[in-house]
N, C-alpha and C positions, 0 to 999 in steps of 0.2 A: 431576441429575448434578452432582458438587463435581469440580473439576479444582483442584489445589493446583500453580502456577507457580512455578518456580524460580525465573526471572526473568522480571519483569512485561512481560506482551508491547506490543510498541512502537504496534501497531495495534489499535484498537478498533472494531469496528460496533455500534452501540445502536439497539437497533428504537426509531421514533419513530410512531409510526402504521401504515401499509401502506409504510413506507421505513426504510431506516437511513441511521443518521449517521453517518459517518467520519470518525474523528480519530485524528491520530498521526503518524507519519514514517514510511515507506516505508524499512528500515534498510539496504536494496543499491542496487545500481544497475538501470537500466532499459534494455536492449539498442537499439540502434536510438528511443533517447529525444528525440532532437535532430526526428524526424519521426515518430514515432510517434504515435500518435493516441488509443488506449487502454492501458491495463494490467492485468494480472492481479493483484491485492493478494489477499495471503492474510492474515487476521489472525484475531484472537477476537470472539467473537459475545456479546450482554451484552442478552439479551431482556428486560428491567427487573430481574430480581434478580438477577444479575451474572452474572459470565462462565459457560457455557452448552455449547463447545464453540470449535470453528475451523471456517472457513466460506472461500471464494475471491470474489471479486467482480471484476469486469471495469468499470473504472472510468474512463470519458472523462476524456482529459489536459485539456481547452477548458473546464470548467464552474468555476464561479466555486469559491475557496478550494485549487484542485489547485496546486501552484507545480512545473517542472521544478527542477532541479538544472545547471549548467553542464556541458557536456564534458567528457570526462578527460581528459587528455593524456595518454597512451597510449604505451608500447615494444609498434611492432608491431601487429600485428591494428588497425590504422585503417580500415580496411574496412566494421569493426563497429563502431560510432560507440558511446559509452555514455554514458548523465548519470547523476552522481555526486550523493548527495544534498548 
């Protein structure tokens, strides 16, 4: 399957074996980030001969290379805390 991008998407998953590797910027923000524990990243998928499709992945905030983003400061809706990349 050839998928021809507009613009190069920000997130990649590359199978490395029985795993992928994620690299790239998360390009929103993450709702409730400041205690959130996981996320749902959506990105392109790159099974060795390049991109492939789009795929979701649910991906621990705690494991080495994840970095959050700070707080927003926010008008409003504080309630709903967000980190901004």
């Amino acid at each position: 399957m050839f998928i021809e991008w507009e613009t190069p998407p920000n997130v990649i998953a590359r199978k490395d074996g029985d795993e992928f590797v994620i690299n790239g910027q998360k390009s929103a923000w993450v709702s409730n980030g400041t205690i959130a524990i996981a996320t749902s990243l959506f990105c392109a998928i790159d099974m060795g001969d390049g991109i492939v499709g789009t795929g979701s992945f649910l991906v621990p905030l705690d494991v080495d290379g994840v970095t959050k983003g700070k707080p927003l400061d926010k008008i409003g809706q504080r309630a709903l805390n967000q980190v901004g990349r």
